[in-house]
N, C-alpha and C positions, 0 to 999 in steps of 0.2 A: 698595593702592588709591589712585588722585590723585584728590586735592580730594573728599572725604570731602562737603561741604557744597554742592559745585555738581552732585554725584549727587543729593543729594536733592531740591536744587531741581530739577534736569533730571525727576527720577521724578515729582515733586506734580504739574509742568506736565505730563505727560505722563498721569499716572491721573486730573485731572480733566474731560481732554478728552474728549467722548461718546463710548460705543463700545456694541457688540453687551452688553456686561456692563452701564453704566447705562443700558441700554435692559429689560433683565430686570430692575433691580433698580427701578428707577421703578414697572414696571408690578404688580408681586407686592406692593411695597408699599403703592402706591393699593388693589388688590383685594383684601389681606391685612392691609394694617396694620404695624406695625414688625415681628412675628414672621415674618412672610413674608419682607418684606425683609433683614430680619439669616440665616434659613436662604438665603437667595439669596445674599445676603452670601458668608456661610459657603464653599457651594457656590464660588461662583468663588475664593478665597481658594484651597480647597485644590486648584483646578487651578494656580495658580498655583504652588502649592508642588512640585505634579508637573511642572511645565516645568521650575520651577529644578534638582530634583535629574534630571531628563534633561538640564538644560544641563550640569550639572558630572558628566553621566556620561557625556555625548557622545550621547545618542540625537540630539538635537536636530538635529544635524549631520546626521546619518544623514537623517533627515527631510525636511531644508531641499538635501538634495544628489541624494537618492533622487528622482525625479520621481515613479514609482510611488505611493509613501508618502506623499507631499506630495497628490498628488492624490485618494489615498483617503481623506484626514483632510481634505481639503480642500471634497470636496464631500459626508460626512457631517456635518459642523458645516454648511455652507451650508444643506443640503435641511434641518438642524434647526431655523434660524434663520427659516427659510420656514415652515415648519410652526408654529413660534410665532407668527410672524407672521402668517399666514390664520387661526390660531385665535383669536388675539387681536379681527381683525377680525368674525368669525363669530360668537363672543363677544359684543360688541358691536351688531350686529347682531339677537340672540334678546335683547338687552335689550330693544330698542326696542319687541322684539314682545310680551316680558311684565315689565313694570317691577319685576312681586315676587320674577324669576328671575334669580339670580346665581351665574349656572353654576361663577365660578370662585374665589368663596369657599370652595365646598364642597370645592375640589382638596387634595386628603392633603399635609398638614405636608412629609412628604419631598419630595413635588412641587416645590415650591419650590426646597428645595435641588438636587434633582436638573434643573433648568433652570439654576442659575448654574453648578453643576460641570459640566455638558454642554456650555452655551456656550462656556466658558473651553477646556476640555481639547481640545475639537477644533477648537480654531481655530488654525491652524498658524503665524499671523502673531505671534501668541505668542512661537512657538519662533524663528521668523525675530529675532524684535524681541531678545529673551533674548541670540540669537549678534551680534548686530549693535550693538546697543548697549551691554553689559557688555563687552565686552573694549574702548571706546574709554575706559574708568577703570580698567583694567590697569596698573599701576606694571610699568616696566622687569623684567624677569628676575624677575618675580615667580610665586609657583606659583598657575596657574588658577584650581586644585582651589577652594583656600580662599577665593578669591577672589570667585570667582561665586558660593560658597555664600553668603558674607555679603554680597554685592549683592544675591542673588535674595530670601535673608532681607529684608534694609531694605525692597526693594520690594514684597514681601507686606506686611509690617507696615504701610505707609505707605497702600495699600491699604484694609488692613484700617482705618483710619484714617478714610481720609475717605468711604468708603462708611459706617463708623459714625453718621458729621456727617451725609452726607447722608440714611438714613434716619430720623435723628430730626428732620430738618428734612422728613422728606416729609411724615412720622407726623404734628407737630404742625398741618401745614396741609391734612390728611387730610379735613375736615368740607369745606370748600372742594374739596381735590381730588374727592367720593365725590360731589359735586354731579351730575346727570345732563347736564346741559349740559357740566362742565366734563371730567365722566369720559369722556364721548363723543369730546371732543377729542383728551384724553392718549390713551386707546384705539387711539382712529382713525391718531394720529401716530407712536405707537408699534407697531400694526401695520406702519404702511406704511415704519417704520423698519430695524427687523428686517427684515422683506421683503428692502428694498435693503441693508441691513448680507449679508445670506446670497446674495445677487445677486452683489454686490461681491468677495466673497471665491470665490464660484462659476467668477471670471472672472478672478480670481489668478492670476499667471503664477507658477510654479514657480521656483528660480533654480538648478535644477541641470540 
């Protein structure tokens, strides 16, 4: 691999820009607390980890050249991201109408996680990103295989990393976030975020 240390600054600036994943993991944590957010955590981490080893198995490819394939994983992550998003909305909306009801506290521990592993896994820009951006720290004549397996490692870890920071920075200002004024906002913006994150990728063009 070249330059071992401008991969990983290239990955930090790359995992801390917003995506469809801290837009799940903001919102479980506000409504959940750190446990929520660490099993969302959790959840996208190990799509993360299934993209890597379908990059270093070749599915990826398959996917990103197949348009079929692309398009099927394309608009089941989208129509999911929509559905979180109208829910989140809706959600917010039966607060306003009974303040002691908080529909999505009561949502099952696995819930959580199974919204970060569903975001991540079906969203094909993943896989796109995985082939397009690992092989541009491919060392000459070097083998793949090992290659992308210890990039797609570093990038999960790195991952795992600062979504850790950032849930215990949500947790600690959790009294503040769980405000109703304030939760309305995160809600409201988070809805209509996701919404356009599953919109966005709806209207993805295929590159095969």
């Amino acid at each position: 691999m070249i330059n071992v240390t401008l991969f990983i600054i290239a990955c930090v600036l790359l995992i801390i820009l917003p995506g469809p994943d801290t837009a799940i993991v903001t919102k479980n944590t506000v409504v959940g607390g750190r446990n929520g957010g660490f099993q969302t955590m959790i959840g996208s981490c190990i799509g993360l980890a299934i993209h890597t080893i379908a990059a270093v198995a070749g599915l990826s490819a398959i996917i990103v050249k197949s348009a079929v394939a692309f398009t099927l994983l394309k608009y089941v992550g989208a129509a999911y991201l929509c559905y979180l998003g109208v829910r989140t909305l809706m959600n917010m909306r039966a607060k306003k109408m009974d303040l002691e009801e908080e529909p999505i506290e009561t949502m099952k521990g696995n819930s959580y996680f199974k919204q970060g592993f569903i975001t991540n896994v079906t969203n094909p820009k993943v896989a796109v990103f995985f082939l397009t951006f690992l092989p541009q720290f491919l060392a000459p004549n070097s083998e793949p295989f090992w290659s992308f397996l210890v990039m797609g490692i570093i990038y999960s870890v790195l991952t795992f990393l600062w979504f850790t920071f950032y849930v215990f920075l949500l947790d600690k200002i959790r009294n503040f976030m769980k405000r109703p004024a304030t939760q309305a906002v995160i809600e409201s913006l988070t809805g209509v975020v996701l919404i356009g994150f599953g919109l966005k990728l709806a209207l993805e063009k295929s590159n095969g």
